[in-house]
MARFIDREN-219351 format. One line per 2 residues: number of its first residue (from 0); for each residue x, z, y of N, C-alpha, C, O, CB. Coordinates in Angstrom, 1 decimal. Atoms other than C-alpha are relative to their C-alpha. Glycine has a CB too. Layout:
NUM> X Z Y X Z Y X Z Y X Z Y X Z Y | ...
***
This chain:
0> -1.0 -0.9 0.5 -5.4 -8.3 14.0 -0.3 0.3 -1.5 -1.3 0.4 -2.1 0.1 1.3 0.8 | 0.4 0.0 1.9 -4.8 -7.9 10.2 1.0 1.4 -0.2 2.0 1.6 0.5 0.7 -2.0 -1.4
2> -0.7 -1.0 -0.1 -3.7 -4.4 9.1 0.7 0.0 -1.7 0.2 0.9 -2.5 -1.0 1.4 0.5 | -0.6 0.0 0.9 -1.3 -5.5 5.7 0.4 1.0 -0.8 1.5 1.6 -0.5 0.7 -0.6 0.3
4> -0.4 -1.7 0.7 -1.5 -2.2 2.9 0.0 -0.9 -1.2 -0.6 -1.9 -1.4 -1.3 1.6 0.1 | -0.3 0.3 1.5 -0.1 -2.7 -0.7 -0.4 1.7 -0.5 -0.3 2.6 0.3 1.8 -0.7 -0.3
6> -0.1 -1.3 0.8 -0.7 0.4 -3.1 0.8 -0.4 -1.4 0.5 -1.2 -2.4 -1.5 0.7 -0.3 | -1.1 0.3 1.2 2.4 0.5 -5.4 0.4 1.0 -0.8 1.1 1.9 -0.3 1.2 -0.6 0.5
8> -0.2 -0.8 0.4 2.7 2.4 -8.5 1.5 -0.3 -0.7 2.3 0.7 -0.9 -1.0 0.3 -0.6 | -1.2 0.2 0.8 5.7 0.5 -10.2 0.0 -1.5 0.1 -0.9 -2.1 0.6 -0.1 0.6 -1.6
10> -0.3 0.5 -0.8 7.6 -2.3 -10.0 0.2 -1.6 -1.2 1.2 -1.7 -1.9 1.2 0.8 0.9 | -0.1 1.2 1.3 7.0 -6.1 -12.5 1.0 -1.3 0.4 1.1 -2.3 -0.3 -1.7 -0.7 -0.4
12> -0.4 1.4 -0.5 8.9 -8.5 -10.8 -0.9 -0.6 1.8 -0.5 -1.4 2.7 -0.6 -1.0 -1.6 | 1.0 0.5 -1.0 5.9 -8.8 -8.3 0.3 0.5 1.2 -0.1 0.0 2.2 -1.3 0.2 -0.4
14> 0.4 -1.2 -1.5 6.4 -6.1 -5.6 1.7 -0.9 0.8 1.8 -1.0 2.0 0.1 2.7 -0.4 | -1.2 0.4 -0.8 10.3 -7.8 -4.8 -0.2 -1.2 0.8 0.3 -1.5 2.0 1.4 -0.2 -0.9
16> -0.2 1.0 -0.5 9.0 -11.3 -4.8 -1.2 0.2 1.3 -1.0 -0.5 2.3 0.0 -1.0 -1.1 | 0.8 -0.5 -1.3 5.7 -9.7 -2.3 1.3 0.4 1.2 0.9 0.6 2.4 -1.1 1.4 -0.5
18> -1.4 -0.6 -1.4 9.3 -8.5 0.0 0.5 -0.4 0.6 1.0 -0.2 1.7 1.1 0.5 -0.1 | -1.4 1.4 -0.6 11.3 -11.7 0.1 -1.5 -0.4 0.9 -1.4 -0.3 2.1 0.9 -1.8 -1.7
20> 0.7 0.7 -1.1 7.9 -13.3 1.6 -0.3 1.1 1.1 -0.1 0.6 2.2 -1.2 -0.7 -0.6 | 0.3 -0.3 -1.3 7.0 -10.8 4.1 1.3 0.3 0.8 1.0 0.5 2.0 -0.9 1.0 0.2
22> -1.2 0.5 -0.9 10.6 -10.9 5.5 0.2 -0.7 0.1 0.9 -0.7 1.1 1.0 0.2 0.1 | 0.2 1.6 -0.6 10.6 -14.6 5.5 -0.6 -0.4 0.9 -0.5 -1.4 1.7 -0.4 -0.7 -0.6
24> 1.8 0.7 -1.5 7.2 -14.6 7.6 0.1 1.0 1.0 -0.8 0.8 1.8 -2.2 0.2 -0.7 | -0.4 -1.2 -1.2 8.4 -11.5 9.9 -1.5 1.0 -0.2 -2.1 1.4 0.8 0.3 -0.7 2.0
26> 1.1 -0.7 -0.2 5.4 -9.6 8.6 -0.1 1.4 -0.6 0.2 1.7 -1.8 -1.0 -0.7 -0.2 | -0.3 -1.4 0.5 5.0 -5.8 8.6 -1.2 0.5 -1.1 -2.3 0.0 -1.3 0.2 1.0 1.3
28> 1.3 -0.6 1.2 2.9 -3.7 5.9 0.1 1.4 -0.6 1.2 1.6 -1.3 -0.2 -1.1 -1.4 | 0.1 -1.6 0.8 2.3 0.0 4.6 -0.2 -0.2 -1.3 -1.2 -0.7 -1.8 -1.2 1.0 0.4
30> 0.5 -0.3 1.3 3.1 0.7 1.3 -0.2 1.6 -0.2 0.6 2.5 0.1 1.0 -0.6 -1.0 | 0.0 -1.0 0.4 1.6 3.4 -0.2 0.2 0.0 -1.8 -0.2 -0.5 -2.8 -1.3 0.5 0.6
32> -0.6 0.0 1.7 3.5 4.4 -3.3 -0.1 1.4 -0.9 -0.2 2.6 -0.5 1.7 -0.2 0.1 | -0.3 -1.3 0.8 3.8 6.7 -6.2 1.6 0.4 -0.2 2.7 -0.2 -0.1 -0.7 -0.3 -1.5
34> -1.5 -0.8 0.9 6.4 9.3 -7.8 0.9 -1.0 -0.6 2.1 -1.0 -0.5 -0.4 1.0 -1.6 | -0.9 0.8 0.8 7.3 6.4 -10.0 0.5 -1.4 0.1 0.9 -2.1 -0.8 -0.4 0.0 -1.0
36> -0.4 1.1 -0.5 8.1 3.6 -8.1 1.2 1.1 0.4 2.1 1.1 -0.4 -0.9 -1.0 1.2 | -0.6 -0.3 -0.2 10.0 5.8 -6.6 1.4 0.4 -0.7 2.5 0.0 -0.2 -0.7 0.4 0.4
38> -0.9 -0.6 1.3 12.4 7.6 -9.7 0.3 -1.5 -0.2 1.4 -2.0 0.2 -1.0 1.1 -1.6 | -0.9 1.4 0.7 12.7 4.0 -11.2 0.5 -1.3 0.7 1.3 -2.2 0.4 -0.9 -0.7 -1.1
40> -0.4 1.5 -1.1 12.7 1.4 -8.2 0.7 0.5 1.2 0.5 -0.2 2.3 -1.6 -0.9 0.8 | -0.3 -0.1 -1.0 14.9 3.5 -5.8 0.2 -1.2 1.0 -0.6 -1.6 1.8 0.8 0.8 -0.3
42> -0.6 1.4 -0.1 16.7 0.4 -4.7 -0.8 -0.7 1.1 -0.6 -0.9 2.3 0.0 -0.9 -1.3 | 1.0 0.9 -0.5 13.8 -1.6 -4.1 -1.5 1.0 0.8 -2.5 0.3 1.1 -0.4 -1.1 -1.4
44> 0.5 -0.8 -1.1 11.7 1.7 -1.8 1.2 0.0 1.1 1.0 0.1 2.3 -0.3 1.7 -0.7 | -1.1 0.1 -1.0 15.2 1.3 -0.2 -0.4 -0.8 1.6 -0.4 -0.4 2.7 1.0 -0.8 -0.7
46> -0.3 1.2 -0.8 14.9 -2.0 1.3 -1.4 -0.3 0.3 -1.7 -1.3 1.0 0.9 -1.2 -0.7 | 1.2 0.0 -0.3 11.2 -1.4 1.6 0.0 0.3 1.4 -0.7 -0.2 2.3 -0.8 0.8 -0.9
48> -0.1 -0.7 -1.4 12.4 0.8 4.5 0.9 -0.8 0.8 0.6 -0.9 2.0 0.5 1.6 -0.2 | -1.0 0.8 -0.9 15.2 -1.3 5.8 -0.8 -1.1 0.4 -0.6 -1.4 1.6 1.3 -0.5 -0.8
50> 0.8 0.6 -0.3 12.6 -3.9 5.7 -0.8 0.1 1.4 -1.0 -0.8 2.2 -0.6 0.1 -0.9 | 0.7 -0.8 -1.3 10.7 -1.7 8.5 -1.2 0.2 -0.5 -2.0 0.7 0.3 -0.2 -0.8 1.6
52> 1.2 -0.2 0.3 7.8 -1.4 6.7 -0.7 1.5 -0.6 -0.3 1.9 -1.7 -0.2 -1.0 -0.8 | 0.3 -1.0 0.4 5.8 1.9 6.4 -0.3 0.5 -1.5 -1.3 0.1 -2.2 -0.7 0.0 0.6
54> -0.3 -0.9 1.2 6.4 4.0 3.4 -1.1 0.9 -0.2 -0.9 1.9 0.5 1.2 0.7 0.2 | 1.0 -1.1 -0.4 3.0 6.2 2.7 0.0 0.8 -1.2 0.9 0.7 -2.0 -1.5 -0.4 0.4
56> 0.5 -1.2 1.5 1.5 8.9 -0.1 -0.8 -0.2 -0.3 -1.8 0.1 0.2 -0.4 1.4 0.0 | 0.8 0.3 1.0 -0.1 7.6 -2.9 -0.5 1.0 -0.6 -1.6 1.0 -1.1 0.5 -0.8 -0.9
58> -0.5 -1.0 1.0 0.6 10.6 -4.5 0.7 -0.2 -0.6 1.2 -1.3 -0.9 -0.6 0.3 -0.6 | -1.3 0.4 1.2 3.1 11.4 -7.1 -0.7 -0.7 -0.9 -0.5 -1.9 -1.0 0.7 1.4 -0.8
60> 0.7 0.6 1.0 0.9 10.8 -10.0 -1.4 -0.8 -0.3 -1.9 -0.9 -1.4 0.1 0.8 -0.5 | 1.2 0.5 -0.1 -2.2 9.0 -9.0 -1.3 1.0 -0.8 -2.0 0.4 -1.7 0.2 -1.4 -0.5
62> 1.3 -0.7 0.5 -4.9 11.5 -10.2 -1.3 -0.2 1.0 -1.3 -0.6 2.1 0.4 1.6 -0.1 | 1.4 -0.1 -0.8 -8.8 11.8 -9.1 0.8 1.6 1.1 1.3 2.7 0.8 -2.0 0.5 -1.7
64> -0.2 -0.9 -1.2 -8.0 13.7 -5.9 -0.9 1.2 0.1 -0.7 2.4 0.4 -0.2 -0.8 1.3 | 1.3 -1.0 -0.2 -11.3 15.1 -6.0 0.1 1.2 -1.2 -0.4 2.3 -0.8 -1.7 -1.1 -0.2
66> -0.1 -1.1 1.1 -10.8 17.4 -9.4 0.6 0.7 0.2 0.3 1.7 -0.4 0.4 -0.2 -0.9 | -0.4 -1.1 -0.4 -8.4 19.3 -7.9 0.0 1.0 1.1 -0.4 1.1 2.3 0.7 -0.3 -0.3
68> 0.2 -1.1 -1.2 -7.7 22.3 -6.5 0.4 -0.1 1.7 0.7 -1.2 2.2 0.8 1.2 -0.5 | -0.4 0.7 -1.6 -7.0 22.6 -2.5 1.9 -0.1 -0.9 2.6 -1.0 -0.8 -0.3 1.5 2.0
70> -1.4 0.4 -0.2 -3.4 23.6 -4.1 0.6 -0.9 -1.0 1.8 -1.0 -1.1 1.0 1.3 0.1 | -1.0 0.9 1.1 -2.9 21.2 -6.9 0.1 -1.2 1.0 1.1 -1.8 1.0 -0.8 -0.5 -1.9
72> -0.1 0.9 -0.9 -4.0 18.7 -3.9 1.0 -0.3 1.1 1.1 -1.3 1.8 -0.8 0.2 0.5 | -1.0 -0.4 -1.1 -1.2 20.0 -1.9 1.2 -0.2 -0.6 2.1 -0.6 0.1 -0.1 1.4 0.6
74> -1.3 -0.1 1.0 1.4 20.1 -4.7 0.4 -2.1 0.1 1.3 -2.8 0.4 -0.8 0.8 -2.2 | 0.0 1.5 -0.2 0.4 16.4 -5.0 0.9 -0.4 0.8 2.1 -0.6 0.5 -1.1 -0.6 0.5
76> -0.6 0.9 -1.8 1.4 15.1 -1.3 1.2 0.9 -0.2 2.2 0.3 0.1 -1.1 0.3 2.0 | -1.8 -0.8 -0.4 4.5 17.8 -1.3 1.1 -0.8 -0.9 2.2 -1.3 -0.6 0.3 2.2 -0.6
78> -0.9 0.9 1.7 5.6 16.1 -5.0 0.9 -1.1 0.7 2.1 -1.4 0.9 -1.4 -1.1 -1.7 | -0.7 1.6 0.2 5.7 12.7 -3.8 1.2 -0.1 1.6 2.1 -0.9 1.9 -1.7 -1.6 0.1
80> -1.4 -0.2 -1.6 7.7 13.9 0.2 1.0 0.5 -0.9 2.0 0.4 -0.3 -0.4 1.4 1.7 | -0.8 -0.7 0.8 9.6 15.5 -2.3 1.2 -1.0 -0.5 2.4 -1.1 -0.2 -0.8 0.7 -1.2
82> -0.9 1.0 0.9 11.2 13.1 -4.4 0.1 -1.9 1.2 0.7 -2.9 0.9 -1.1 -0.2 -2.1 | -0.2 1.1 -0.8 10.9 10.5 -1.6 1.0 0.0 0.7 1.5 -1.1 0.9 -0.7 -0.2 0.7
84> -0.9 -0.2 -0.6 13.3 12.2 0.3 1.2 0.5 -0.9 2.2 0.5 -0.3 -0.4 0.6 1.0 | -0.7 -0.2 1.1 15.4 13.4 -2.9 1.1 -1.3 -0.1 2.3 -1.3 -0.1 -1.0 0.1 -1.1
86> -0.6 1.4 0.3 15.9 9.5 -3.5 0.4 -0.7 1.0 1.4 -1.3 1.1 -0.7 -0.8 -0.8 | -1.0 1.0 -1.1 16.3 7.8 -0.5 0.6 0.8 1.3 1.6 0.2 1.8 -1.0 -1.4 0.7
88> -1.0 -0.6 -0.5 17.4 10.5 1.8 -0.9 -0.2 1.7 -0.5 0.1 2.8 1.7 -0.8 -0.5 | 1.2 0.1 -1.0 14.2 9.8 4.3 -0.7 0.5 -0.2 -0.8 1.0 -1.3 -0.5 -0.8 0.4
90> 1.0 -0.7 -0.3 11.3 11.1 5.3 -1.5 -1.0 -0.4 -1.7 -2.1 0.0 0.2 0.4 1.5 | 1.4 1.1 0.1 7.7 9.9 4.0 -0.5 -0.6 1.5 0.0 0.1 2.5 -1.4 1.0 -0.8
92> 1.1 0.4 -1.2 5.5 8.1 7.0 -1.2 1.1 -0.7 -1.3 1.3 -1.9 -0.6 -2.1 0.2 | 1.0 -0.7 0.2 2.6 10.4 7.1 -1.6 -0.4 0.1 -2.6 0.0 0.6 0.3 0.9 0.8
94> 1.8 0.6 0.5 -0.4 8.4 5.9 -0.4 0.1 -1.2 0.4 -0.2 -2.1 -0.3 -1.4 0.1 | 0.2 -0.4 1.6 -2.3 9.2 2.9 -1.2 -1.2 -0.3 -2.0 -1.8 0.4 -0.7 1.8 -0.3
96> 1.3 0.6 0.6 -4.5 7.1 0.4 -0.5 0.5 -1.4 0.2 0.5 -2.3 0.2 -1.5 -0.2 | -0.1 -0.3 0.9 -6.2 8.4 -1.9 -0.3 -0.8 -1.3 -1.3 -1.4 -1.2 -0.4 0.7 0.2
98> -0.1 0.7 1.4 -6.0 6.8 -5.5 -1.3 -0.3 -0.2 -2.2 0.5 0.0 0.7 1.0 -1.3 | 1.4 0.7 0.3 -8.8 4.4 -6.5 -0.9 0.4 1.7 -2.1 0.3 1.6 -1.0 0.8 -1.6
100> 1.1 -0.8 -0.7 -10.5 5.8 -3.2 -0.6 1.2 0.1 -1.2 1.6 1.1 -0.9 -0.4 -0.1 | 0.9 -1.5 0.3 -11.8 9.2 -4.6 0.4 0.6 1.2 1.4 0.3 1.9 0.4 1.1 -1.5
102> -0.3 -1.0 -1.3 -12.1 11.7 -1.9 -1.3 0.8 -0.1 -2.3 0.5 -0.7 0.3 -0.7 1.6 | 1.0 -1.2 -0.3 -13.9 14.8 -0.9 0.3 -0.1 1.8 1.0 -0.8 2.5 0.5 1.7 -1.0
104> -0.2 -0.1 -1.2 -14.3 15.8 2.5 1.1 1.2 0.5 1.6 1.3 1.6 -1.2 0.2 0.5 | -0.7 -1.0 0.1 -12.2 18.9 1.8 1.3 -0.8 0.0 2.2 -0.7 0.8 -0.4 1.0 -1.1
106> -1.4 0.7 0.3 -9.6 16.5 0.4 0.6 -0.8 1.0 1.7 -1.2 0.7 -0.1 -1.0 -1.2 | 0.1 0.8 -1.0 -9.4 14.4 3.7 0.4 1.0 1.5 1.0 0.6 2.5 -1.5 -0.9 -0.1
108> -0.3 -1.1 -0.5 -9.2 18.0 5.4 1.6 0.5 -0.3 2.5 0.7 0.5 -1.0 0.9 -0.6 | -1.2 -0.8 0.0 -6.4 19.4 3.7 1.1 -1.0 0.1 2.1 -0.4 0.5 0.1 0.9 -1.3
110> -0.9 0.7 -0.3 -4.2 16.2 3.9 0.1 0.0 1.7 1.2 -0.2 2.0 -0.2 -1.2 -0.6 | -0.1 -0.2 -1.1 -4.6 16.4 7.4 0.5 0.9 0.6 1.2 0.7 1.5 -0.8 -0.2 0.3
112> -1.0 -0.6 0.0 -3.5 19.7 7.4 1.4 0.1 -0.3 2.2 0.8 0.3 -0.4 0.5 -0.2 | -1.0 0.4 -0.4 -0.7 18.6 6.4 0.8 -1.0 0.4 1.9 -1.3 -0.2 0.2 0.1 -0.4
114> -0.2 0.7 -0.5 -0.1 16.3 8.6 -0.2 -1.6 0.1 0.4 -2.5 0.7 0.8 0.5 -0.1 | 0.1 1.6 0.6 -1.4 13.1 7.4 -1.4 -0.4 0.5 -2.5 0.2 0.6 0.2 -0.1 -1.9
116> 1.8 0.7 -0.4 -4.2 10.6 8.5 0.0 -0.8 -1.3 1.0 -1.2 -2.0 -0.3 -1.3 1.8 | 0.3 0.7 1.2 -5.7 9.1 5.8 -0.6 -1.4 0.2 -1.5 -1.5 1.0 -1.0 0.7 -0.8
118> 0.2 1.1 0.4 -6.1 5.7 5.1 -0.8 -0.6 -0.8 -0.7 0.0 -1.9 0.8 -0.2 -0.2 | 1.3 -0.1 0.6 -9.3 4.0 3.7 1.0 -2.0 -0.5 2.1 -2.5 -0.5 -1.9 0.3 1.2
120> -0.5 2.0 -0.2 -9.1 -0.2 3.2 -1.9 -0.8 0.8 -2.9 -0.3 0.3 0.4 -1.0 -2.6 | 0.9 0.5 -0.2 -12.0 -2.4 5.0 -0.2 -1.9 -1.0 -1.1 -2.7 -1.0 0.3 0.1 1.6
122> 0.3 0.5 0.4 -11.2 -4.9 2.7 0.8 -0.4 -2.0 2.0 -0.7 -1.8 -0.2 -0.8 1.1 | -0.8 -0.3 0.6 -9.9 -5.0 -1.1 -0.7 -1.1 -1.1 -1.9 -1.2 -1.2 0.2 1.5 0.0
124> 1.2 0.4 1.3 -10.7 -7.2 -4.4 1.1 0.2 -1.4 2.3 0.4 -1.3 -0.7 -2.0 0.2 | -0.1 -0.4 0.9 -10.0 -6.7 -8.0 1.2 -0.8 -0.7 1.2 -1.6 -1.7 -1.3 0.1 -0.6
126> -1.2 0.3 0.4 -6.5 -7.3 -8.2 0.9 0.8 -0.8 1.8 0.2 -1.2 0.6 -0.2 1.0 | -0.8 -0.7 0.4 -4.8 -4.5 -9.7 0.0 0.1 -1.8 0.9 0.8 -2.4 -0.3 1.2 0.7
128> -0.1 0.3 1.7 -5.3 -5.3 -13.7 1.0 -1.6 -0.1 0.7 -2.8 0.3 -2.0 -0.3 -0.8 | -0.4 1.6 -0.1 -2.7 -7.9 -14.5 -0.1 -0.3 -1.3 0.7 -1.1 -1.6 1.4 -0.5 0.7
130> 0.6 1.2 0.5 -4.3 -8.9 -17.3 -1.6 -0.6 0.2 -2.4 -1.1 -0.5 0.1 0.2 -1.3 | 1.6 0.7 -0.2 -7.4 -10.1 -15.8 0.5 -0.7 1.9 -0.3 -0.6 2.9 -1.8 1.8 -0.1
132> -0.3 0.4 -1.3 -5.6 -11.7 -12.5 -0.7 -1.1 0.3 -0.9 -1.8 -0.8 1.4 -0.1 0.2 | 1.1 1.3 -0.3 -7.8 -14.6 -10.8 0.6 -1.2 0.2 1.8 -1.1 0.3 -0.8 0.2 1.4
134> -0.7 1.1 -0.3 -7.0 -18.1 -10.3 0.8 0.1 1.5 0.6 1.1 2.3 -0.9 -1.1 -0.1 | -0.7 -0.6 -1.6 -4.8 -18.3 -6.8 -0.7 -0.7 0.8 -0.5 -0.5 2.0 1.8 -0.2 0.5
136> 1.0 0.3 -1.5 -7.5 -20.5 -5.0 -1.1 1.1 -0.1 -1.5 1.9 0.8 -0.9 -1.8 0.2 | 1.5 -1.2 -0.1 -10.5 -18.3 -6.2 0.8 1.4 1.3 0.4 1.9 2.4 -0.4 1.3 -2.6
138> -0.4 -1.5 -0.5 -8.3 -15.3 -5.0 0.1 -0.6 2.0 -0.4 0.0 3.0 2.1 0.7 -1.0 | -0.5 -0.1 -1.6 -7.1 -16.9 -1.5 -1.5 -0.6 0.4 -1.8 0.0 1.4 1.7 -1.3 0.6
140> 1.3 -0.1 -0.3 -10.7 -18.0 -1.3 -1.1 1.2 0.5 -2.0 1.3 1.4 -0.3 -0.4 -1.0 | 1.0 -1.3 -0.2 -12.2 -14.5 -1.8 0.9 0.6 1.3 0.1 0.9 2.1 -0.1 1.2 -1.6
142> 0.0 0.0 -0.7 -10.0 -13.6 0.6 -0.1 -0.1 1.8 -0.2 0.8 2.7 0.2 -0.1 -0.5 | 0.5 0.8 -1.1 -10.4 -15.9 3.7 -1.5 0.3 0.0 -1.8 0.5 1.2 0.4 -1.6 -0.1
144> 0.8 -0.3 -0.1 -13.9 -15.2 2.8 -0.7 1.2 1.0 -1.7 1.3 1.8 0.0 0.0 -0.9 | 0.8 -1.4 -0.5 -14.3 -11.7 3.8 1.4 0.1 1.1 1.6 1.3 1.4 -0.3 1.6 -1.6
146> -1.0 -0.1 -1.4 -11.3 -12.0 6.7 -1.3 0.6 1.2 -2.4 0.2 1.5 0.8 -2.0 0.4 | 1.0 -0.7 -1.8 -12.9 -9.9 10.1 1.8 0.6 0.2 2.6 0.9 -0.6 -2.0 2.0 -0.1
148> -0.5 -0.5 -0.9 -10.7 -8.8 13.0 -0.2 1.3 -0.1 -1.3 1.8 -0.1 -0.3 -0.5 1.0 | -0.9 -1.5 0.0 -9.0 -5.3 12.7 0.2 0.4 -1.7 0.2 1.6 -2.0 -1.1 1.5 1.0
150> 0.2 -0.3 1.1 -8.9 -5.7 8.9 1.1 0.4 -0.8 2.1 -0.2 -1.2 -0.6 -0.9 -0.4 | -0.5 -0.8 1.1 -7.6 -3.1 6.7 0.4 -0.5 -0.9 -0.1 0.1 -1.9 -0.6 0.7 -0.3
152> 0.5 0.7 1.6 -6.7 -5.5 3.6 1.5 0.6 -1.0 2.7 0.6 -0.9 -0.3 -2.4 0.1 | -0.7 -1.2 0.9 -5.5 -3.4 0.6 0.3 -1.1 -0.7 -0.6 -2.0 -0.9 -0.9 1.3 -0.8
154> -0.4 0.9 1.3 -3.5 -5.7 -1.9 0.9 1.1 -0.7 1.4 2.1 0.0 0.9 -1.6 0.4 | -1.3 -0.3 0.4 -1.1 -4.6 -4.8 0.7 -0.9 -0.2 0.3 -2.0 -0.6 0.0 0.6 -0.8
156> -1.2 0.9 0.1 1.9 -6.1 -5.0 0.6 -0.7 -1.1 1.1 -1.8 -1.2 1.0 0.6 0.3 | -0.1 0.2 1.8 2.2 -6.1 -8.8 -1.1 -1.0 0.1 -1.1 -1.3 -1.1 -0.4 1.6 -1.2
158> 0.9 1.2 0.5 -0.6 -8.9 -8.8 0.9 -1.2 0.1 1.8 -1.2 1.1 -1.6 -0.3 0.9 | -0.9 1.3 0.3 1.2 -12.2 -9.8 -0.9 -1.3 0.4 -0.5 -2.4 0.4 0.4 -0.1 -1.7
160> 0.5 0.6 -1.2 -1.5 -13.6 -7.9 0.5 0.0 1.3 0.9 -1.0 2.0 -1.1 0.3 0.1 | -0.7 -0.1 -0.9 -0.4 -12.1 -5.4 0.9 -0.6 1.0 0.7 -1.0 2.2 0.4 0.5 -0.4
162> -1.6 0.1 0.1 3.0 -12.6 -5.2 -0.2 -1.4 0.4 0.1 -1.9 1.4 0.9 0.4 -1.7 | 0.1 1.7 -0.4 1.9 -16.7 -5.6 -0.6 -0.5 1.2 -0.2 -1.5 1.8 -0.8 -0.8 -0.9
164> 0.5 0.5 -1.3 -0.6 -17.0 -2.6 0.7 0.9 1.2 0.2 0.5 2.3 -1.9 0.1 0.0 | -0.5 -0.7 -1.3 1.4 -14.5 0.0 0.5 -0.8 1.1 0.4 -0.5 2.2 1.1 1.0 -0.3
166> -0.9 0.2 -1.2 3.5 -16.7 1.8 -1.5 -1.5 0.6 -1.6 -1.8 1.8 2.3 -0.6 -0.6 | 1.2 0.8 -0.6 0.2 -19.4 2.1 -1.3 0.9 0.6 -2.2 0.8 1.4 -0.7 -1.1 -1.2
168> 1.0 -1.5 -1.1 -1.9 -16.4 3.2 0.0 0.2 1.1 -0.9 -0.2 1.8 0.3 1.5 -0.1 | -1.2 -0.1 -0.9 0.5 -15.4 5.7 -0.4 -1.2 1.2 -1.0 -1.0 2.3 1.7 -0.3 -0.9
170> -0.1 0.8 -1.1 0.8 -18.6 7.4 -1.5 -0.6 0.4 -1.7 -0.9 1.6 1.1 -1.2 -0.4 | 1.5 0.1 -0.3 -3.1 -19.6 7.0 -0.4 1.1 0.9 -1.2 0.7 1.8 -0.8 0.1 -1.2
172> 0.3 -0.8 -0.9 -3.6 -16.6 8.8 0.7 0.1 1.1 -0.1 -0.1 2.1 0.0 1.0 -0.4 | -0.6 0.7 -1.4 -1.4 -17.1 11.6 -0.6 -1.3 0.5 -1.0 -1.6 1.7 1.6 -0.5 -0.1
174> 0.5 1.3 -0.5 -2.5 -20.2 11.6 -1.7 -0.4 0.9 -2.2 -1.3 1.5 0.0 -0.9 -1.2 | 1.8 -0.6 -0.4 -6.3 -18.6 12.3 0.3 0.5 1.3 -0.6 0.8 2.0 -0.8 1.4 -1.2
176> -0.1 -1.1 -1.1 -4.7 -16.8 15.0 -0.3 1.1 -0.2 -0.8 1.5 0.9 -0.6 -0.2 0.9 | -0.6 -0.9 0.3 -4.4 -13.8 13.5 1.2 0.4 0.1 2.0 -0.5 -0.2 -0.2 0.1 -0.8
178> -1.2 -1.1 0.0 -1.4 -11.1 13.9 -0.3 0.8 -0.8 -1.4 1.1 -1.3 0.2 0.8 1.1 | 0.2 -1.1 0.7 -0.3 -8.6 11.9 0.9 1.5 0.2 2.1 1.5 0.6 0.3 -0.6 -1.4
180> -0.4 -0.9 -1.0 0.3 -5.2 12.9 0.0 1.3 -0.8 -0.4 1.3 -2.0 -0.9 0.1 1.3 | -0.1 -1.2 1.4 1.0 -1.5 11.4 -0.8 1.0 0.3 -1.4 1.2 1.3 1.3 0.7 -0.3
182> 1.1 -1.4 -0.4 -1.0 1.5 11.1 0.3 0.5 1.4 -0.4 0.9 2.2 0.1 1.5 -1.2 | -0.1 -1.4 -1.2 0.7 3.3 13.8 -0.6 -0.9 1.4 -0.5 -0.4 2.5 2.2 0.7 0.4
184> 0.7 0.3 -0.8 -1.1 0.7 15.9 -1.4 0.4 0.4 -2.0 0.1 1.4 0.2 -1.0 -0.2 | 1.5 -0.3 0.0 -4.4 2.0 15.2 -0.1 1.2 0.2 -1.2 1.7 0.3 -0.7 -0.4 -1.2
***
């Protein structure tokens, strides 16, 4: 079982053509997004959801989680249900990640109080700079490498790597006998 998460702050061309392939390959995936995908890519958070694919809380503004207070922490997660449902007129899914990873134990507490399980990744690599993006075998290499059963694997969508090895990912991994399945399975 492969557990497909993107973290998306905004939108290059890369996150639509990451959309067309996993509705080509019938495969589902949690995005966790910011404020500003949101404000500027309504459209395309739209069809994220028509897609079926889980919608989570990046936060609004990606900050160190850990610096703030419990209520600037809270302001956070309300911001981004806020304007999620502002713009498309739905309801966040109630899973949180926090930005880069930072966390406290408090911070993992109070999202939970409001209502949210938090979301970690079991496997993730240094995709999110796109000017330093990898070749697309190194990358589907490092990948397949570190593949294990029940795996969490964090991509962003904005990698133009990405975007090029998804739909040979995809079917290599089916082809492994792998499935792919959504949080609310776990």
């Amino acid at each position: 079982m492969i557990y497909l998460t993107f973290d998306a702050g905004y939108e290059n061309g890369n996150v639509e053509k990451t959309l067309d392939i996993l509705r080509r390959e019938d495969v589902p995936a949690a995005f966790f997004i910011l404020g500003n995908l949101v404000t500027s890519n309504t459209d395309l958070v739209k069809r994220m959801i028509v897609d079926g694919h889980l919608i989570c809380n990046h936060t609004y503004s990606h900050k160190d989680m850990t610096k703030l207070t419990k209520l600037q922490f809270e302001e956070e997660l309300q911001k981004m249900e806020a304007i999620f449902t502002e713009y498309t007129g739905e309801k966040l899914d109630k899973y949180y990640r926090p930005p880069e990873g930072r966390f406290s134990v408090e911070n993992i507490q109070t999202a939970n109080e409001l209502g949210y399980k938090t979301f970690f990744w079991s496997f993730a690599y240094a995709d999110w700079d796109n000017g330093a993006q990898m070749k697309s075998d190194v990358a589907m290499k490092k990948i397949l490498d570190n593949l294990h059963n029940g795996e969490i694997m964090l991509l962003h969508p904005t990698s133009k790597t990405n975007a090029e090895i998804m739909r040979d990912l995809i079917r290599k991994l089916k082809q492994m006998g792998y499935k792919f399945a959504t949080l609310e399975e776990l």
